[in-house]
N, C-alpha and C positions, 0 to 999 in steps of 0.2 A: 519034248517040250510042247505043251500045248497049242494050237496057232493063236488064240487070244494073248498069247503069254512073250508072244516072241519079236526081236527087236522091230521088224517092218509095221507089227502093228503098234507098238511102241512109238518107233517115229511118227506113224500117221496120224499118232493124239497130237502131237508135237501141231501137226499144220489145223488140229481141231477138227478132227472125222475119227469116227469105228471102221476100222478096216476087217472086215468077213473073209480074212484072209483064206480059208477053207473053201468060198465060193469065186474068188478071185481066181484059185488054181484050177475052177471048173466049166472058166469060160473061156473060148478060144481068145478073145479079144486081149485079153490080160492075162495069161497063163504064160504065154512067150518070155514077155518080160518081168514074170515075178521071180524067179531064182535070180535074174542080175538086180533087181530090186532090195533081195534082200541079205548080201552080198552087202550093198552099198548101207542099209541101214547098220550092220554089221561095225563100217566102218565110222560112221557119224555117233553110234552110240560111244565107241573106243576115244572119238576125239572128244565128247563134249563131257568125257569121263574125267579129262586130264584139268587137276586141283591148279598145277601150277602157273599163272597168273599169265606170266614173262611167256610161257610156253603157249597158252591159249590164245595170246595178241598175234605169237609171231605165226599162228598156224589160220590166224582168220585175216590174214592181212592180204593184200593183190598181190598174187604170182607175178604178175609184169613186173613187182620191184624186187623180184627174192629169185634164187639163181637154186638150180641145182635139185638135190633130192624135198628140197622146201617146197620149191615154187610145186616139183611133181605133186607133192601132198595135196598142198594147198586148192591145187585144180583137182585134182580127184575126190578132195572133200568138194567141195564149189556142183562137180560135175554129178556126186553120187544127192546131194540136194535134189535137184534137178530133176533127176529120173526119176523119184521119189514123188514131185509131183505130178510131174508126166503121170506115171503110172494110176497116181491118185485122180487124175481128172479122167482118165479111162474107167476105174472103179467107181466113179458117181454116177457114170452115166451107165454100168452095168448094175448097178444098186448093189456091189460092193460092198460104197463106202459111203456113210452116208456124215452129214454134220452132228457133231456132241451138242448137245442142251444140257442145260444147267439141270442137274438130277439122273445124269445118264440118260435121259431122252432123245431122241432123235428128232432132229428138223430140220425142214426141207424146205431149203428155200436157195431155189436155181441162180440168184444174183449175186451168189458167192462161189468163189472157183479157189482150186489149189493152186499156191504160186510161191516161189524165193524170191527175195527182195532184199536189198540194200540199199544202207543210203547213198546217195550219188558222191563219187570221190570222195570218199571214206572210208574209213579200215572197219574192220567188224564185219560178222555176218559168215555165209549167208544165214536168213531167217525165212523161216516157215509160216507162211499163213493164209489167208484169205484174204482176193480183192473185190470188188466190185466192178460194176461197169464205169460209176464214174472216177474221174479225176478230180488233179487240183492242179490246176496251169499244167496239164501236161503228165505230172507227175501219177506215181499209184496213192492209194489212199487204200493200206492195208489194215487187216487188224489181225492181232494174234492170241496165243494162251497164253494165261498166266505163266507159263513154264518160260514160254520163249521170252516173255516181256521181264521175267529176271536177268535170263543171261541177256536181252541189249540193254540193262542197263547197266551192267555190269562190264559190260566192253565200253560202255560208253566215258563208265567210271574211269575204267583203264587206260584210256585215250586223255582224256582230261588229265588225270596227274603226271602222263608223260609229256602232256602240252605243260607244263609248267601252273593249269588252274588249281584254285585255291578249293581245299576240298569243303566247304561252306557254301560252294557255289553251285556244286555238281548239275548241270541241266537236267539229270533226270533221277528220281527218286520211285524205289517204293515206298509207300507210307503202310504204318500200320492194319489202317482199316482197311485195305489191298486196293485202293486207288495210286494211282500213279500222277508223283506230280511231276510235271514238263517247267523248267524256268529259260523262256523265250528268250529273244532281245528285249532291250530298252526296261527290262528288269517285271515282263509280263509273265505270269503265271497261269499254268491250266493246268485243271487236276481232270484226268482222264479215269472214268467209273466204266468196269464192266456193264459191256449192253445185254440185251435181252437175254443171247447165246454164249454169256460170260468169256466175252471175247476183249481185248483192247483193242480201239484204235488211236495208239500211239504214232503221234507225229503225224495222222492223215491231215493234210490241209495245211500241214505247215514246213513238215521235212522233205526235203527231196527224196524220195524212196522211188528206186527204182526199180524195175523187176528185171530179175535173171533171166540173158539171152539163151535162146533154146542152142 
């Protein structure tokens, strides 16, 4: 299988970079950790393959509350995330990997790093993306691809109808035109547009999003 073609650099459209995976394997720096790399993407593509609804909540939900061959899942998904970016902030700074532009482009713009993130005390996740340097009270202020910002709303969807919310309500939406609308408290609304690097940043400034400890 081609190395363009294969799941590691797959995933790493996921966090919104071209992975060179061919010269990843030709630097010492990164070559160590690309067979357990992709190994783990391996296993992220198998999970985020899985259709059934009931089964993708209870596989992205915190091991602290799930016992047994779950919880094991659950952290080795969580943990193969992880490495994934590790690895990916090594291949930026070996030019690797660089950032996707809108048109297949490339650009390079060092105030963005690879990171997983969730929302704080909340089920769902993890998500792949880019943060920045700054915050919001403390919090990340990520953005992500199009790809990722279906499936968290679609976990988010799933969370909501298991809270008992009315599905009219849903907090978060794709819309047709591929903006994303966000519905706040106090019944405020934000429609979130792809920026420059057709990226979201969904919930930066407003959701607790926290980033995955190393």
């Amino acid at each position: 299988m081609p190395p363009s073609h294969s799941p590691l650099v797959r995933v790493a459209a996921q966090f919104g970079y071209d992975l060179d995976e061919t010269s990843l394997l030709t630097d010492p720096r990164a070559a160590a950790d690309c067979q357990g790399a992709r190994l783990c993407a391996v296993l992220i593509e198998h999970v985020s393959g899985i259709t059934d609804t009931h089964l993708r909540h209870t596989v992205s939900q915190d091991p602290h509350h799930l016992h047994g061959v779950v919880a094991d899942t659950v952290a080795a998904i969580e943990h193969a995330w992880r490495a994934i970016a590790v690895l990916l902030a090594t291949a930026v700074t070996t030019g690797a990997a660089r950032q996707l532009a809108p048109g297949g482009t490339h650009a390079a713009d060092p105030g963005w790093r690879p990171a997983v993130v969730r929302i704080a005390n909340a089920h769902g996740g993890p998500y792949p993306c880019q943060i920045g340097l700054r915050h919001w009270n403390g919090w990340a202020k990520p953005r992500f691809t199009r790809d990722v910002v279906a499936r968290l709303v679609a976990d988010i969807g799933e969370q909501w109808r298991r809270d008992g919310g009315h599905p009219d309500s849903l907090p978060a939406r794709l819309l047709d035109g591929g903006d994303v609308l966000l519905l706040h408290d106090e019944g405020v609304r934000e429609v979130v547009a792809p920026d420059d690097d057709d990226m979201y940043a969904v919930g930066a400034g407003a959701w607790t999003w926290d980033e995955w400890p190393d």
